[in-house]
C-alpha positions in Angstrom: 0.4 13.5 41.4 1.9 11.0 38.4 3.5 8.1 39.1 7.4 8.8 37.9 8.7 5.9 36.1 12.2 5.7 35.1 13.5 4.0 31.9 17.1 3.1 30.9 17.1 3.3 26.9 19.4 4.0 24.3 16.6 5.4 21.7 13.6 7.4 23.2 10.6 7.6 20.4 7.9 10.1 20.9 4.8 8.9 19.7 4.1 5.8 18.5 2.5 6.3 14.9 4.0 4.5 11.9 7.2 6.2 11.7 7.5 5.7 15.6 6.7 2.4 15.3 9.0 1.7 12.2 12.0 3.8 14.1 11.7 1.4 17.1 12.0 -1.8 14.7 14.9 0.0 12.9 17.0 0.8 16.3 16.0 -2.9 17.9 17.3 -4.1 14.8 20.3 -1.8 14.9 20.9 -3.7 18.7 19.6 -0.5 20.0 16.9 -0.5 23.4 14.0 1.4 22.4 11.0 2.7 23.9 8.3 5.0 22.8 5.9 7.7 24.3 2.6 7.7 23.3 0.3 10.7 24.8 -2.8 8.3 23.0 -4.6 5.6 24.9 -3.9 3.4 21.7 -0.7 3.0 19.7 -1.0 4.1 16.3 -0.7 8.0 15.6 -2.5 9.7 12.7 -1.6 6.1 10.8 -4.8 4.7 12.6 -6.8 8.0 11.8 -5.8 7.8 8.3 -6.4 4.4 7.7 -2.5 3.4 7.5 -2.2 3.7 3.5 1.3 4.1 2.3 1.3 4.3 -1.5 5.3 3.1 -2.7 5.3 3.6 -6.7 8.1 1.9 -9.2 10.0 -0.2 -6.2 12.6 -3.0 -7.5 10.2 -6.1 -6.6 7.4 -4.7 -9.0 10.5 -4.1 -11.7 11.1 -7.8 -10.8 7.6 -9.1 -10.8 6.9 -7.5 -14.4 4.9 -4.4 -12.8 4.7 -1.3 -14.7 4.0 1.9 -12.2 5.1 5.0 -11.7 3.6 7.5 -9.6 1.0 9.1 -12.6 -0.3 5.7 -12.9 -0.8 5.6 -9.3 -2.5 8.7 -9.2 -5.0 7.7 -12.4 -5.7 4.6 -9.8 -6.6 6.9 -7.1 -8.5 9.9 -8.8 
């Protein structure tokens, strides 16, 4: 039989991928306890499987920095 473990939180995650993950920063930086549940043996959801690319198209920095993207350049990159 499991081992029950209890946990006093005020966020509960399931799964620890990157939106888990990025959840647990946002409520810890919110003052928030968090934990997460992860079924895995590692930490990292289909981000690990997938190789953890996030493609962010047109932000404010790259305005800033002189960048010109949108997402149909993105796209030319990629194809």
């Amino acid at each position: 039989m499991a081992e029950v473990k209890r946990f006093e939180t005020d966020v509960a995650i399931i799964g620890s991928g990157g939106a888990g993950l990025a959840a647990g920063i946002e409520a810890r930086d919110a003052g928030a306890r968090a934990i997460a549940f992860e079924m895995a043996s590692e930490f990292g959801g289909a981000a690990i499987t997938s190789g953890g690319g996030c493609m962010i198209v047109g932000t404010p920095l790259q305005k800033e920095k002189g960048i010109e993207d949108n997402p149909d350049l993105a796209f030319d990159d990629w194809v």
